[in-house]
N, C-alpha and C positions, 0 to 999 in steps of 0.2 A: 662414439666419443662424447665424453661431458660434455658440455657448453662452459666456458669459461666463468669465471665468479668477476661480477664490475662493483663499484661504488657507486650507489647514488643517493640524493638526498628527497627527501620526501615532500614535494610541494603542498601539497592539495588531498581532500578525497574524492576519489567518483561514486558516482551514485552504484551502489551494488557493492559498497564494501571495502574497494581496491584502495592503496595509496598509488599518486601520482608522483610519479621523476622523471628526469631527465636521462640517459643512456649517455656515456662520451662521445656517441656521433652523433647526438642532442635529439634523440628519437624517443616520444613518448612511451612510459613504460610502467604497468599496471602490477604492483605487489600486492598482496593480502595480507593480514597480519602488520602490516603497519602503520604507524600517521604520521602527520603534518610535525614537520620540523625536527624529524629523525633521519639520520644516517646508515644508512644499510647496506651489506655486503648482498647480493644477489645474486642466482643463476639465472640465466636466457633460458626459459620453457618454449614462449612460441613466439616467432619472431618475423613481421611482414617490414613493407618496405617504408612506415610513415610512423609505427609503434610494434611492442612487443610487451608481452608478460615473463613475470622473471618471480621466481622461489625466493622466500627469505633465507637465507643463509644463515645470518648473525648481524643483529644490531650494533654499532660505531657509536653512537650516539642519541640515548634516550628522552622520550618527552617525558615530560614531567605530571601528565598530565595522562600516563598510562598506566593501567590496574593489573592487577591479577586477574585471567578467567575465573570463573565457576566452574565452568564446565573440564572435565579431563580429558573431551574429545576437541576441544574448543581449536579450533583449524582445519580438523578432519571433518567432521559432521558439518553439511550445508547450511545449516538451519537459522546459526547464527554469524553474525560479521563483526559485532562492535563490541564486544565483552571485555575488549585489553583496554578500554577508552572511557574515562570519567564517563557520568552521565549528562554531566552541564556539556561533555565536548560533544557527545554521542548530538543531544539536543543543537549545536551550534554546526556540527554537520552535515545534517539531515538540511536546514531551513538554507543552508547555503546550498547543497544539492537540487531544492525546487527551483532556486533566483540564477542557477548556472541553466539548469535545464530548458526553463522559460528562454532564457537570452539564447543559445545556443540550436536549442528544437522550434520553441516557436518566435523566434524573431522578435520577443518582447523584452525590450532591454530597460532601466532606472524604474521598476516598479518594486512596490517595497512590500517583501515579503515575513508577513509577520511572526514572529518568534514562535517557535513550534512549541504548541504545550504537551508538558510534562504529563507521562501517564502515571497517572494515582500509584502503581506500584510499579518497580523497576524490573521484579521475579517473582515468580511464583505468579503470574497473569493469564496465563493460558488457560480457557476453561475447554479446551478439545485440543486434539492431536493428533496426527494421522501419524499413523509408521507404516513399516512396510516389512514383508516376513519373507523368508525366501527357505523353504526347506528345514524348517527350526530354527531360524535365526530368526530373531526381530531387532531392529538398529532406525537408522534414517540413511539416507545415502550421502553417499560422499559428496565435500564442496565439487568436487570435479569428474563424479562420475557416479553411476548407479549404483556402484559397489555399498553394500551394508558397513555402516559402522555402527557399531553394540555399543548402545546408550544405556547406564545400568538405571540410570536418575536423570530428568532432565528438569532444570532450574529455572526457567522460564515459564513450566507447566504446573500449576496448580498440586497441593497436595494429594488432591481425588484422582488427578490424573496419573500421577505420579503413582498409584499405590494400583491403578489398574496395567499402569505398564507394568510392575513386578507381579501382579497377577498373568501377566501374558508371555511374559517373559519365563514365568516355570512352569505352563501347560503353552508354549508357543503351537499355532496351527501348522498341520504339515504341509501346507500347499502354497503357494507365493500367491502374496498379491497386498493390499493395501486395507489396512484399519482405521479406524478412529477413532479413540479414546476418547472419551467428553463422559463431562461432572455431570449426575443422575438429573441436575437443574436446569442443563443447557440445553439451547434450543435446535433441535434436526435442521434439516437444508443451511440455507446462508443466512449467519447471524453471525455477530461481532464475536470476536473471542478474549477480546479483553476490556470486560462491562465497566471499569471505572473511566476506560480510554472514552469506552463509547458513547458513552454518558457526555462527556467534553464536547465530543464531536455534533452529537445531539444537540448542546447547547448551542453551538457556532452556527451548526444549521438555520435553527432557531431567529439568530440574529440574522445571519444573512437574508433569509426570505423574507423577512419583515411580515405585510398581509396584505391582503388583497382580496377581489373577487374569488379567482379560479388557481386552484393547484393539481398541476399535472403531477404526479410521484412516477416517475419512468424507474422501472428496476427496483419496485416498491417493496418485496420481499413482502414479508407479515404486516404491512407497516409499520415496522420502525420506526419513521420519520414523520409519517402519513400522522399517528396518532397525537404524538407529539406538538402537530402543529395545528389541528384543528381548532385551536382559538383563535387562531390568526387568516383563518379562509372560510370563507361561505359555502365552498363545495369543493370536493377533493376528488381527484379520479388517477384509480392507482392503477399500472400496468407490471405485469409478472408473471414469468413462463412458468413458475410452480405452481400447480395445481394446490399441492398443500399445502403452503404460503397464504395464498390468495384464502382458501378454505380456513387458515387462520385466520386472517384480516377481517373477512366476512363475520366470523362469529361476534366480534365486538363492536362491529360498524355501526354509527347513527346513520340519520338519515341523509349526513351532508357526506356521505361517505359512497363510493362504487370501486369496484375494484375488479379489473378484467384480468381474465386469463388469456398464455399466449404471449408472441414477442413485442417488444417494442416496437421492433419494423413492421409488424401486423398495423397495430392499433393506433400508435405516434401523431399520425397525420388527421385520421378523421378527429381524435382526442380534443386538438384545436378546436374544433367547430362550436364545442359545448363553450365557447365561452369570449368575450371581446379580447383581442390582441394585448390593448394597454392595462387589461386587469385580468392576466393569466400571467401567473408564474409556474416556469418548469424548476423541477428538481429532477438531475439524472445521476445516478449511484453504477455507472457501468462496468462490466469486466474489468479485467489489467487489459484488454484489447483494446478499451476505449470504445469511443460511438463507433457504430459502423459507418458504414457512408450514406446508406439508408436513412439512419436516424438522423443525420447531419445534414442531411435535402431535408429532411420534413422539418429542422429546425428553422433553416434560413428561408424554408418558402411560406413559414406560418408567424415568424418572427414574435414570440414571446415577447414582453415586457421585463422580465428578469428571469434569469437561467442559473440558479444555484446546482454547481457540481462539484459532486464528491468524485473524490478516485483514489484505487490505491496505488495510481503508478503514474508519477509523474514525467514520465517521458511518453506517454502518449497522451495524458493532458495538455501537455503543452504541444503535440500535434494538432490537436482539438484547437486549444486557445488561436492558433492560429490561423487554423480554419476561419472561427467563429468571430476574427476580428475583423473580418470585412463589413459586420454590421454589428459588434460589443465589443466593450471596453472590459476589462477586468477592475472593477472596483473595492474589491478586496480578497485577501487571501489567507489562509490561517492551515497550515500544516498542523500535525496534530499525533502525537506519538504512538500510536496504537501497538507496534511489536516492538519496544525496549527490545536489545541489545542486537538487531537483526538489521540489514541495511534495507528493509521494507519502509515505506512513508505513506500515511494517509493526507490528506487534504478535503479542505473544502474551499470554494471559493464562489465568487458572486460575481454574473456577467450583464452587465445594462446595456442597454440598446444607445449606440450611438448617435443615429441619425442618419449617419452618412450614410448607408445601403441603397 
């Protein structure tokens, strides 16, 4: 039997896309497809004893401040979340999403989280894409399940990318499994995928570590970061489990430069030694996992001078933050829009050493 259709009004967004309301027995309840200060008919999808998710049905009342998609799969296809939403609200979303999360995950409440910058282009940014093929199909999966949904153009990916997916799309492989499209200029392993974002993000890095003696780069990749900041440190020592990564890094390295293969959790803790406490700064770029717990003992037993951290998931950063405030303060913060139209957030932020430890 259906689930009955309610009314509710749309408070809030959570982070991953969803609008926030209220249900008539005042039970939190998570829609897609809508925002803040609209009126919505909905169905009960899945329903526990403190919250539930509910289908849109048909909007009551519109914001004013809602677009047209791009996309013709834009609700079915997982990929994206925020296409029906200005770009100014998309931006004013997202930086409210860090300052909920923080107060809510890590226990840090009136800290001011600074206005998330705008990525240089809003479409067409993606210089890679992964799809997925399953028998002659190629699509992306569904928001809500594996199932293929048949992408003919995606608007968020680059023109080159775009003209390799209708290459693949008319000779698709016969065997399932997972692709990745990328611009003839893009970089293999992990590299940003949208270079104007990255570029921003680079700069914030920049500011926030300021210089110093010693920089550790934990999760250095090719260095990215690593090269960038070499005017502002006397010796740099990068840590990263790609082999080819690292084998990039190497190739361009000076002499203030080392760069180890292998994990953080390997390397982390003797890395310290190379250098005095008040003049090593770490930089760590981790998974959406966040630090593991490993890496988070070799931070508090070696206590850095300043901890600049990147992340793309701000609910395990603010795990982290909280961990990490038994001996730092969060000094600054700066989200940073790297996938327009998609409920994904990057950040960087800057942690000082309190004292109190």
């Amino acid at each position: 039997m259906m689930a009955p259709e309610v009314t509710i009004a749309i408070e809030r967004m959570a982070y991953g896309g969803a609008g926030i309301g209220r249900l008539p027995d005042g039970r939190v309840c998570f829609v897609h497809g809508t925002l803040p200060g609209e009126r919505a008919i909905v169905r009960v999808t899945k329903s526990k004893k403190n919250l539930a998710e509910a289908d849109l049905v048909r909007l009551l009342e519109v914001s004013p401040r809602r677009v047209s998609p791009k996309c013709a799969v834009f609700g079915e296809c997982g990929g994206c979340a925020y296409q029906h939403a200005d770009y100014d609200l998309q931006l004013e979303m997202k930086t409210s999403q860090v300052a909920e999360l923080l107060r809510r995950v890590g226990g840090i409440a009136d800290l001011e989280v600074r206005p998330m910058l705008a990525s240089p282009e809003q479409w067409g940014y993606r210089n890679r894409l992964s799809v997925h093929t399953d028998q002659g199909d190629v699509g992306f999966y569904h928001r809500k399940s594996h199932q293929l949904v048949d992408v003919v153009e995606c608007p968020i990916a680059s023109e080159e990318v775009n003209r390799l997916l209708a290459e693949l799309r008319e000779k698709p492989p016969r065997i399932s499994g997972r692709l990745t499209l990328r611009e003839s200029g893009a970089a293999r392993g992990f590299a940003q995928v949208n270079s104007g974002a990255a570029e921003l993000l680079a700069k914030t890095v920049q500011e926030l570590a300021g210089s110093s003696e010693f920089l550790i780069d934990a999760y250095c990749g090719a260095g990215f970061f690593s090269k960038r900041l070499l005017p502002n440190f006397h010796r740099i020592l990068g840590i990263e489990w790609s082999e080819g990564a690292v084998r990039s890094a190497r190739e361009t390295a000076t002499e203030k430069e080392t760069y180890l293969v292998g994990s953080v959790e390997a390397h982390l803790s003797e890395s310290f030694h190379g250098g005095e406490a008040a003049q090593t700064t770490l930089l760590v770029d981790p998974p959406a996992e966040g630090l593991s717990p490993d890496a988070m003992r070799a931070i508090l037993e070696n206590l850095p001078h300043r901890i600049v951290y990147v992340s793309c998931d701000p609910a395990t950063f603010s795990r982290d933050a909280k961990k990490l405030s038994v001996a730092y303060g969060i000094a600054g913060i700066q989200p940073v829009d790297m996938f327009p139209q998609t409920a994904e957030i990057e950040l960087a932020a800057l942690f000082v050493r309190t004292g109190k430890e």
